[in-house]
Backbone as a chain_set.jsonl record, in Angstrom:
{"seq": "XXXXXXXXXXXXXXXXXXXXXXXXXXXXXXXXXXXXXXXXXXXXXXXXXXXXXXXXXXXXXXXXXXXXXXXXXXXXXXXXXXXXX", "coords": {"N": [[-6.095, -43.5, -3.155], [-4.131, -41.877, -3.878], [-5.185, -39.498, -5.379], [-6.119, -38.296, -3.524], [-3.704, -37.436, -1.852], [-2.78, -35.997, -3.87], [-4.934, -33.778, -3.936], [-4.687, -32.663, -1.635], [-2.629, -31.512, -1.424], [-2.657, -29.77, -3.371], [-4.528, -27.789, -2.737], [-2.957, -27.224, -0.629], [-1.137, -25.684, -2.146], [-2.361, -24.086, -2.97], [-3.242, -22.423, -0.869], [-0.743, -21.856, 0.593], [0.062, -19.765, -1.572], [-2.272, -18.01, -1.464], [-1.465, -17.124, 0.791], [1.101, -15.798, 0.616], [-0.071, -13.843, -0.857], [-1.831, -12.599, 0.629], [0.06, -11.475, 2.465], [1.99, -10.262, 1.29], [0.462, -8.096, 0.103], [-0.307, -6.858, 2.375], [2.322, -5.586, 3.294], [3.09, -3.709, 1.287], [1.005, -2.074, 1.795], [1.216, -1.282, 4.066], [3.734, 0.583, 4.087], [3.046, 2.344, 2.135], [0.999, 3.677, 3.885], [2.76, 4.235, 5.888], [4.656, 6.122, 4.545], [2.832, 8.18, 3.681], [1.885, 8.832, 6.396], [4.34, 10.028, 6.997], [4.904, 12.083, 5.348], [2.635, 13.876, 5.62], [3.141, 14.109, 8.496], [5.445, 16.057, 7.786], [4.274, 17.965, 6.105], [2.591, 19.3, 8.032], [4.631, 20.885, 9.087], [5.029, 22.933, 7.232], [5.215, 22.85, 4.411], [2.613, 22.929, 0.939], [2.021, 20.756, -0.503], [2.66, 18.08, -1.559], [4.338, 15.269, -3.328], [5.201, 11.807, -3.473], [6.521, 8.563, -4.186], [5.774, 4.848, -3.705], [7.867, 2.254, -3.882], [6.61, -1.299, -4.964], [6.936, -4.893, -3.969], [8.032, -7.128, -7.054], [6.163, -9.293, -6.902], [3.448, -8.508, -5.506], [2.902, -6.012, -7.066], [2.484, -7.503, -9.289], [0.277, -8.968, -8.831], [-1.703, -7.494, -6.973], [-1.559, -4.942, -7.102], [-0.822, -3.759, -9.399], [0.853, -2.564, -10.793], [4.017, -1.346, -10.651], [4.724, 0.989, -8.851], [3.539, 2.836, -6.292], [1.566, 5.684, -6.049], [2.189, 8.563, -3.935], [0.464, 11.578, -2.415], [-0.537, 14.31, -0.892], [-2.049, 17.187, 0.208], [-2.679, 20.127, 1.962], [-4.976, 22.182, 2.66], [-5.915, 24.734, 3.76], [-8.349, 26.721, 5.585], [-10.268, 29.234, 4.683], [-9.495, 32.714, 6.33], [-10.994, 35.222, 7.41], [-10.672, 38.644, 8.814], [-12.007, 40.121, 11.32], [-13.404, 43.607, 11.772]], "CA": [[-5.282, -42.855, -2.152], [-3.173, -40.772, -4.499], [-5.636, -38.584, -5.442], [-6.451, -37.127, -2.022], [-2.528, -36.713, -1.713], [-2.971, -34.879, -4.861], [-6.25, -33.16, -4.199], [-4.392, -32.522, -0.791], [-1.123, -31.144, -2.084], [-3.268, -28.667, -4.42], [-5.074, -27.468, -1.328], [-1.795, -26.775, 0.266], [-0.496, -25.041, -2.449], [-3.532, -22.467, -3.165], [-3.553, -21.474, 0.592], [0.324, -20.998, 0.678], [-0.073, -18.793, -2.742], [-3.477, -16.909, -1.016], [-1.069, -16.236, 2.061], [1.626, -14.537, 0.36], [-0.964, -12.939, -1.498], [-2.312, -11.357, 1.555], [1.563, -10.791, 3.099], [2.731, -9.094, 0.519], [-0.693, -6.711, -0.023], [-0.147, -5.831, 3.587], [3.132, -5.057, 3.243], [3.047, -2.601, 0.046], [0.115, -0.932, 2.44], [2.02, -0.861, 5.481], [5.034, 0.715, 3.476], [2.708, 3.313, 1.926], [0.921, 4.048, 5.403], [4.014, 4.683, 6.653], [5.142, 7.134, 3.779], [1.894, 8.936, 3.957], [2.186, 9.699, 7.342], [5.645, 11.077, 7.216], [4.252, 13.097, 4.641], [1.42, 14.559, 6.254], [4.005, 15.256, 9.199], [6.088, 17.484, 6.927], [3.386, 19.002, 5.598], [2.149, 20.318, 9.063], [5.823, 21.764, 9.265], [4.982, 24.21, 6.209], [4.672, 23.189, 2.655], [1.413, 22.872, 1.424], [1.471, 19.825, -1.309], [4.064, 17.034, -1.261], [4.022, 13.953, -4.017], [5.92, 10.933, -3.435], [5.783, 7.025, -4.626], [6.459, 3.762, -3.166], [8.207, 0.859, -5.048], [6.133, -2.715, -4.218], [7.491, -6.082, -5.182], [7.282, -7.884, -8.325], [4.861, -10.205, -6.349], [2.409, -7.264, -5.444], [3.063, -5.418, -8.55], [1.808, -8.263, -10.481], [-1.153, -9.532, -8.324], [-2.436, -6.798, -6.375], [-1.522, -3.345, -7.213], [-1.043, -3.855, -10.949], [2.114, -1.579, -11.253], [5.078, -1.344, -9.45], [4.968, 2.263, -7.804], [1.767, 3.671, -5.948], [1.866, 7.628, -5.893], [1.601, 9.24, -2.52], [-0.233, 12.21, -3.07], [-1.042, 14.652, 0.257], [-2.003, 18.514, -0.161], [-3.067, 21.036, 2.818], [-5.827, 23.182, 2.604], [-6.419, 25.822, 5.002], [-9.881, 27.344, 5.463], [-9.909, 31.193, 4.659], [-9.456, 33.572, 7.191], [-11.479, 36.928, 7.547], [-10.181, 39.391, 9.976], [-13.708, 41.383, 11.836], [-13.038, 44.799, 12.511]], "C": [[-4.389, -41.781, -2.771], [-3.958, -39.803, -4.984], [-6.266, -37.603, -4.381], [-5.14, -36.96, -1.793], [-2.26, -35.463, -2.572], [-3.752, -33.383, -4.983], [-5.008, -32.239, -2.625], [-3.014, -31.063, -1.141], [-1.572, -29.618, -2.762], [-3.677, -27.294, -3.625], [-3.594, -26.522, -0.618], [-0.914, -25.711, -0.306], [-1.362, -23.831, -2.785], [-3.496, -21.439, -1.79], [-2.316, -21.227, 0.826], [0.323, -19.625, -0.698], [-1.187, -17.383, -1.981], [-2.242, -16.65, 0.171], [-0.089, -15.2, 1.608], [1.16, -13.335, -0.398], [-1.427, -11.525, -0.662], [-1.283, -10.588, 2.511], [1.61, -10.079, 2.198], [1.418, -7.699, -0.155], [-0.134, -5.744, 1.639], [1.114, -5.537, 4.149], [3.077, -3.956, 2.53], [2.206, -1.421, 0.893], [0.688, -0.719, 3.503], [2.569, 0.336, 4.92], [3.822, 1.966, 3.14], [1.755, 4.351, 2.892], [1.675, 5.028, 5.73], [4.53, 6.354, 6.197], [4.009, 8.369, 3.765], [1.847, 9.775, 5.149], [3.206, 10.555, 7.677], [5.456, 11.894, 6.579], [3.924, 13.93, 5.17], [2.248, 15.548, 7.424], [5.116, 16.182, 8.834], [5.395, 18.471, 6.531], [2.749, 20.036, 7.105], [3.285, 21.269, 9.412], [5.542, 23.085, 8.358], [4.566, 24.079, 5.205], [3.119, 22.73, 2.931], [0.933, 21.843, 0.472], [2.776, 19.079, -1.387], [3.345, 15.598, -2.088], [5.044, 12.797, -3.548], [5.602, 9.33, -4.169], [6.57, 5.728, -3.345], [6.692, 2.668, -3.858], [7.305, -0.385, -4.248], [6.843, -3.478, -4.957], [6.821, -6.258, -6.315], [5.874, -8.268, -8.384], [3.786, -8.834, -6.592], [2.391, -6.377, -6.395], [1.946, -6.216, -9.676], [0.087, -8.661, -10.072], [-2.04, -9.161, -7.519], [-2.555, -5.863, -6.649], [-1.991, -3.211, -9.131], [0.142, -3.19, -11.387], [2.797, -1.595, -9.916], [5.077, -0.495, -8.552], [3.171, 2.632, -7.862], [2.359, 5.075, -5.719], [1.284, 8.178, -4.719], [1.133, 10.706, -2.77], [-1.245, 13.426, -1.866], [-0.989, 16.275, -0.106], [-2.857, 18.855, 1.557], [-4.164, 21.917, 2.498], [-6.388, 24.108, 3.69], [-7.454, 26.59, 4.936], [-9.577, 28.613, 5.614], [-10.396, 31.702, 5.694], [-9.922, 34.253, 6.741], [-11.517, 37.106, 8.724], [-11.904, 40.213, 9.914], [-12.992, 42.44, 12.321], [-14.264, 44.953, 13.406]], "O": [[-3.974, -40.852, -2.078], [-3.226, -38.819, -5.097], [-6.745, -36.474, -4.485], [-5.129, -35.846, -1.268], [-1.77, -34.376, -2.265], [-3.498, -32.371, -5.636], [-4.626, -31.101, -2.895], [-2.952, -29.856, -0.911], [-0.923, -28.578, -2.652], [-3.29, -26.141, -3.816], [-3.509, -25.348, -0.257], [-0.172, -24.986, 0.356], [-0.912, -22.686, -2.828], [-3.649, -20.222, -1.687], [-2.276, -20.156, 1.431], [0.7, -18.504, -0.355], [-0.935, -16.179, -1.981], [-2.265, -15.44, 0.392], [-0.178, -14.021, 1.953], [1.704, -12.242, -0.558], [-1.453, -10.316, -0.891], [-1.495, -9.548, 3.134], [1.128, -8.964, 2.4], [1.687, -6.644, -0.729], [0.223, -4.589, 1.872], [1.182, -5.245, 5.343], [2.993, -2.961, 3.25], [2.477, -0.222, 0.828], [0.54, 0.439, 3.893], [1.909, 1.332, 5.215], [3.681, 2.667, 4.142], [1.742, 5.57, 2.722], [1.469, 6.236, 5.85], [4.723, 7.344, 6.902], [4.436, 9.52, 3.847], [1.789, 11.004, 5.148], [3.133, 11.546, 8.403], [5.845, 12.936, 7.108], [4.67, 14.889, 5.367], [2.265, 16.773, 7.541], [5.597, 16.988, 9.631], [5.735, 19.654, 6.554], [2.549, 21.251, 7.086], [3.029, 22.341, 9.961], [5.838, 24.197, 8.796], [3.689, 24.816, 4.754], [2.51, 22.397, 3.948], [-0.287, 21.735, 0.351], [3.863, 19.641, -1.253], [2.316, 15.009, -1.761], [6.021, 13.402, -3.106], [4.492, 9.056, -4.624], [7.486, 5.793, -2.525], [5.774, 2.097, -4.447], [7.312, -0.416, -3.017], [7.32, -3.248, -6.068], [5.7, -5.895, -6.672], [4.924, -8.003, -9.12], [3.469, -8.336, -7.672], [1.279, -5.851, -6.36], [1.08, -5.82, -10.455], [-0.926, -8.638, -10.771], [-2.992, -9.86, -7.171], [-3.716, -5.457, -6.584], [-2.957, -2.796, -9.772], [0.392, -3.343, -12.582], [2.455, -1.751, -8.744], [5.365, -0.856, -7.411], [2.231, 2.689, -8.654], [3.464, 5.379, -5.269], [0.071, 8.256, -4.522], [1.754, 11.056, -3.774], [-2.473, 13.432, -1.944], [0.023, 16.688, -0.672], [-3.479, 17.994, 2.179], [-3.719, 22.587, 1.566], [-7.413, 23.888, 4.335], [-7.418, 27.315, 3.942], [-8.812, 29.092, 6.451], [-11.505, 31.385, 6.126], [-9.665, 34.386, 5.544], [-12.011, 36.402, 9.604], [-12.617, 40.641, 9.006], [-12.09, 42.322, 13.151], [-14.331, 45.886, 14.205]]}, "num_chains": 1, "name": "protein.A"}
């Protein structure tokens, strides 16, 4: 009987570990989502290349991303104009 409390217990603690695993991934991506798009809507204002980063936790640092800051990273390119006479 104590080893299915055990076996049980183990169980309980891998699938709380896998959940914040997958909270805190889809946080860090929310969060850089987010920053991306505000980006992008500056960039339609005028400039034409804009870098930024986003800090993630420790957690996600260590066990998803691999490093603390992801680099946001958005440029414009406008297709060349020729005027027809």
């Amino acid at each position: 009987m104590g080893t299915r409390r055990g076996q049980a217990l183990m169980e309980l603690t891998v699938g709380l570990f896998a959940l914040v695993l997958v909270a805190s991934a889809l946080c860090g991506f929310a969060v850089y989502i987010a920053k991306s798009l505000r980006m992008q809507n500056s960039l339609r204002v005028g400039a034409s290349s804009q870098h930024d980063e986003v800090e993630v936790s420790d957690f996600a640092a260590k066990y998803v991303f691999g490093t603390d800051t992801l680099r946001i990273s958005e440029e414009v390119k406008m297709p060349q104009t020729v005027i027809l006479r």
